[in-house]
DOMARBA-426124 format. One line per field, with one value per residue (C-alpha): x, y, z; residue in one letter. Coordinates in Angstrom, 1 decimal, decimal comma, padded with zeros to 4 digits, always signed. Layout:
px: [X / ...]
py: [Y / ...]
pz: [Z / ...]
rest: [a / ...]
//
This chain:
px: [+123,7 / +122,1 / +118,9 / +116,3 / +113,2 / +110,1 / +110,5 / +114,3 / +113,8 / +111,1 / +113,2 / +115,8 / +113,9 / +112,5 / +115,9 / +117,4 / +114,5 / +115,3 / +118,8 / +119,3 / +117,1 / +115,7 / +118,5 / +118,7 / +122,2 / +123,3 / +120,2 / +120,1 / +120,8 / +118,0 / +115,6 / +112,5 / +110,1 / +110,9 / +107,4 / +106,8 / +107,1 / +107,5 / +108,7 / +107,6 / +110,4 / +109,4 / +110,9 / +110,3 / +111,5 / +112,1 / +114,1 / +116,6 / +115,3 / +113,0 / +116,0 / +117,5 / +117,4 / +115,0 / +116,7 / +115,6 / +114,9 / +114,2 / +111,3 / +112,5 / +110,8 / +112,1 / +110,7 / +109,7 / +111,5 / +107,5 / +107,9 / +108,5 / +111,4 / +113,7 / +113,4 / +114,1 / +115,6 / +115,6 / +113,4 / +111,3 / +107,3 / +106,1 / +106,1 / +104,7 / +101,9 / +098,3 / +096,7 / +094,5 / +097,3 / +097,4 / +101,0 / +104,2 / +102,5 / +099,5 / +101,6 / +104,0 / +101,3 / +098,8 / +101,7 / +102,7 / +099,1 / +098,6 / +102,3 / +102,6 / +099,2 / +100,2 / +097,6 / +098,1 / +096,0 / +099,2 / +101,6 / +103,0 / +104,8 / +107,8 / +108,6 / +109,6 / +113,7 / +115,1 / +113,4 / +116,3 / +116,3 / +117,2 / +118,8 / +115,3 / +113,6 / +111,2 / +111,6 / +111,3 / +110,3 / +110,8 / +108,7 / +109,7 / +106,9 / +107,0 / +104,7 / +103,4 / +105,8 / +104,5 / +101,9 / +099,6 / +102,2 / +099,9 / +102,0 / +101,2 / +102,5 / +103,1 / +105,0 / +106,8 / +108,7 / +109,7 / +109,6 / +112,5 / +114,1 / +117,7 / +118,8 / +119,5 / +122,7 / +124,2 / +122,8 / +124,9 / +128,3 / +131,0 / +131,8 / +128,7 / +128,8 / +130,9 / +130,6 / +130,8 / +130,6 / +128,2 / +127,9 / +125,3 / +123,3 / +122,6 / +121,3 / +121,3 / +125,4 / +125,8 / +123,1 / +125,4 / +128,8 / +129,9 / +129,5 / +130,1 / +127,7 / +128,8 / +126,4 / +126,4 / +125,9 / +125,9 / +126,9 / +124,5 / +122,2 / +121,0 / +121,6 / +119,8 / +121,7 / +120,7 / +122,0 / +121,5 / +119,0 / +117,2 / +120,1 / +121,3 / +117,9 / +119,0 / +122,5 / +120,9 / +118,6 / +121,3 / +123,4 / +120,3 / +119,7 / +123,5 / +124,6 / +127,4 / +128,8 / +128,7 / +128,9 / +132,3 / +133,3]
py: [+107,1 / +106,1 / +107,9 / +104,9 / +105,1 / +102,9 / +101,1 / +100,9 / +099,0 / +096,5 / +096,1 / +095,0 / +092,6 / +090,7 / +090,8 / +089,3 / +086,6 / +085,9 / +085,1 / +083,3 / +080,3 / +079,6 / +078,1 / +076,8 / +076,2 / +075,6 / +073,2 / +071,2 / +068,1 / +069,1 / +067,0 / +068,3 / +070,3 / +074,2 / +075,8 / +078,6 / +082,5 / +085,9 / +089,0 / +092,9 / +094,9 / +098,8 / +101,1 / +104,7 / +108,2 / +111,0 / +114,4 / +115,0 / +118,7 / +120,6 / +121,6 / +117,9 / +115,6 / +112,6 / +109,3 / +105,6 / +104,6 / +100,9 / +100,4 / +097,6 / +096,5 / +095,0 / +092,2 / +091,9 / +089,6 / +087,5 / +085,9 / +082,5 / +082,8 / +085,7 / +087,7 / +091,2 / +090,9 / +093,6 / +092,1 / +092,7 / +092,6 / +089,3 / +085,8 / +081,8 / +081,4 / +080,8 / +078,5 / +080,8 / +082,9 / +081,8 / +083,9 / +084,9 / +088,7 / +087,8 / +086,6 / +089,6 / +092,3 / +090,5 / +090,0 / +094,0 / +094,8 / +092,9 / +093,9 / +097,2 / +098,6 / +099,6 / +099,0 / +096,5 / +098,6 / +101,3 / +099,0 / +099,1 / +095,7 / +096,4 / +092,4 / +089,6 / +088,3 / +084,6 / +082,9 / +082,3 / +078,7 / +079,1 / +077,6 / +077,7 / +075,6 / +078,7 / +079,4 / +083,3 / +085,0 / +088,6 / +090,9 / +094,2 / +097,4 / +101,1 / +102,3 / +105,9 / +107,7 / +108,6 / +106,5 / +106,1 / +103,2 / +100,7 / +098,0 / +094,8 / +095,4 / +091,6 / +091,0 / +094,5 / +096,8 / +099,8 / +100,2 / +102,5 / +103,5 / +103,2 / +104,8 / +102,8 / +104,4 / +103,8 / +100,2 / +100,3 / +101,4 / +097,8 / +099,7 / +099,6 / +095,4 / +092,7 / +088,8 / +086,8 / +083,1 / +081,7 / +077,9 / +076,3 / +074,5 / +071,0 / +068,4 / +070,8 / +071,5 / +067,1 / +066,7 / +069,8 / +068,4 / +072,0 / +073,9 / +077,4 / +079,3 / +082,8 / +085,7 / +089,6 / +091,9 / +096,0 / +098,5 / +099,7 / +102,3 / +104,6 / +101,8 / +099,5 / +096,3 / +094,5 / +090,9 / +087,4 / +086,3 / +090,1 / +091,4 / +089,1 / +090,0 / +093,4 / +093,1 / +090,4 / +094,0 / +096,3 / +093,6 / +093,9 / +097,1 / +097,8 / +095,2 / +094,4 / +091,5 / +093,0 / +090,0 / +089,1 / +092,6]
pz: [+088,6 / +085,2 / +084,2 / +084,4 / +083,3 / +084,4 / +080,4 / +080,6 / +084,0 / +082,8 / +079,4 / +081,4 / +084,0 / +080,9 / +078,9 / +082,2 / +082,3 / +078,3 / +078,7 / +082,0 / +083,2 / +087,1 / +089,3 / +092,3 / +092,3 / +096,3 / +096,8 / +094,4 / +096,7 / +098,9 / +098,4 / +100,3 / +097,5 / +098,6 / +099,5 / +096,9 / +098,2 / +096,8 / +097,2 / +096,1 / +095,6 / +095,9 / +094,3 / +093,9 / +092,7 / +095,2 / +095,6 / +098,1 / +098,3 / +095,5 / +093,6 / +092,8 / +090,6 / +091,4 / +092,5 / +092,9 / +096,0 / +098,0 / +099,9 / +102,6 / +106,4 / +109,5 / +110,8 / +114,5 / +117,1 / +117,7 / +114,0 / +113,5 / +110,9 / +110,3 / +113,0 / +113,4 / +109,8 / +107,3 / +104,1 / +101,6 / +101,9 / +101,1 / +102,0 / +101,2 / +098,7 / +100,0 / +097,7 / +096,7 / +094,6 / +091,5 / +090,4 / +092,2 / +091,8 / +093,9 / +096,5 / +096,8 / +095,8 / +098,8 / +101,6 / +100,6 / +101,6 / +104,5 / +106,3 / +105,2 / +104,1 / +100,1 / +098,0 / +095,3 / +092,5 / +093,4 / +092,4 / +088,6 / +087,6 / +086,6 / +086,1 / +087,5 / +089,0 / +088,7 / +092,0 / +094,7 / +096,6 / +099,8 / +102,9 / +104,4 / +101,7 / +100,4 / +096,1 / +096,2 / +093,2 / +093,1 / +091,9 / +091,6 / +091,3 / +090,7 / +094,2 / +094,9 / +097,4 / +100,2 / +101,1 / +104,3 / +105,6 / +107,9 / +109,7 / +110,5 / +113,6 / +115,0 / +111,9 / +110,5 / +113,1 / +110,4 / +107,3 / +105,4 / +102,1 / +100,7 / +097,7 / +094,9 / +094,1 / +097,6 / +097,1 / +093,7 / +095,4 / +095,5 / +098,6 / +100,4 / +100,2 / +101,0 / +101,2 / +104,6 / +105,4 / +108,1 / +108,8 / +107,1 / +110,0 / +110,4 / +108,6 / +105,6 / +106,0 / +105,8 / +103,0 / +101,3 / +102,5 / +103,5 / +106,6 / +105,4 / +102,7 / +101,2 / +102,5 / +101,3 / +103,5 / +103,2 / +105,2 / +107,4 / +106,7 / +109,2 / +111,2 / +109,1 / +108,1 / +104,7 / +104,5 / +103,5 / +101,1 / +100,3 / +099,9 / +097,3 / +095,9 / +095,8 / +094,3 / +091,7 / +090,9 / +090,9 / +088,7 / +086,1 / +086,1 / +085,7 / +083,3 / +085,5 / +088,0 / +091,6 / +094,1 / +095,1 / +094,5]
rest: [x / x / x / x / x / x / x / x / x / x / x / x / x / x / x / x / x / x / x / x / x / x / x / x / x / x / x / x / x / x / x / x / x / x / x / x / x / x / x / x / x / x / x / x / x / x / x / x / x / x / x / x / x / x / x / x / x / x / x / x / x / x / x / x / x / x / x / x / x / x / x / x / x / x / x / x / x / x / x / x / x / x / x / x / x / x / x / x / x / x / x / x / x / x / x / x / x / x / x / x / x / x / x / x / x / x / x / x / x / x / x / x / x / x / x / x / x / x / x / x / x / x / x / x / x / x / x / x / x / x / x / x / x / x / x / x / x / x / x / x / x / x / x / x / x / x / x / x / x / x / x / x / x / x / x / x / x / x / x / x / x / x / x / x / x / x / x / x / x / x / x / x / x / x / x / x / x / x / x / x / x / x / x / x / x / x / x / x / x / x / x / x / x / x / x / x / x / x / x / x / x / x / x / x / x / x / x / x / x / x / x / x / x / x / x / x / x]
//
């Protein structure tokens, strides 16, 4: 596991931003307007025991079975824009607040990820922070089960991921004119399963951070 540093990790977000523009290459025959969302990645430093080194760690939820989308998914904090948010930071930074009770002053920006379009119509932007660890966790209980961490370097391992197909549902599959979509998914951890859009957020991360191609692997 590299050494990163809070620098090398934002020197890396904006060098990723530099060299590679905003896709949204499934969708692009869609031709509703995607409604604008965003995402805070967490990430933090802790030790396995006092005589360890510290490691990077993901700060991830699970949503409840009562939401209207994605339910009982593992995800990210975050969701739509309000209008009031004038920047994909607002959003994440807000909806991190609100669902899980972190404070947005806590939260260093680290930078921002290529937004993801996705079979849902939402463009996601991530946004991934540096957050205090631990930190008096409040859930939004009608929307956030649990909240957990994975270490990055597990998240890191080709091992720990593979890509699956699920059909693409109707009238999106016939406007696409395919009925299957590739989807990651990781191993589960602690019986927490990572999958579909946030975790291609998370591999796109690792891929960054890396300087390596891990999808497919």
């Amino acid at each position: 596991m590299p050494a990163f540093t809070e620098a090398y990790i934002a020197q890396r977000l904006e060098e990723a931003r530099e060299s590679k523009k905003e896709t949204s290459d499934l969708w692009e025959s869609l031709t509703d307007t995607p409604r604008p969302a965003a995402v805070l990645i967490p990430l933090f430093q802790s030790r396995i025991d006092k005589d360890a080194d510290l490691t990077w760690n993901v700060l991830l939820t699970r949503r409840t079975n009562s939401v209207a989308e994605h339910q009982g998914q593992v995800a990210f904090p975050g969701g739509r824009s309000d209008p009031s948010d004038t920047t994909p930071e607002m959003t994440a930074l807000r909806e991190a607040h609100e669902e899980i009770g972190l404070e947005p002053k806590q939260v260093r920006i680290m930078g921002r990820m290529d937004s993801l379009w996705t079979i849902s119509n939402y463009l996601v932007s991530p946004i991934v922070g540096v957050i205090p660890w631990p930190f008096p966790v409040h859930l939004e209980e009608t929307e956030v089960s649990t909240v957990f961490t994975i270490p990055l370097d597990w998240l890191a391992d080709p091992a720990n991921h593979e890509v699956r197909y699920r059909t693409i549902p109707n009238p999106i599959g016939r406007i696409l004119h395919r009925d299957l979509h590739p989807v990651i998914y990781f191993k589960s951890y602690n019986d927490e399963i990572l999958w579909g859009v946030s975790a291609e957020i998370t591999l796109r991360l690792i891929e960054i951070l890396y300087d390596k191609k891990l999808a497919g692997d």
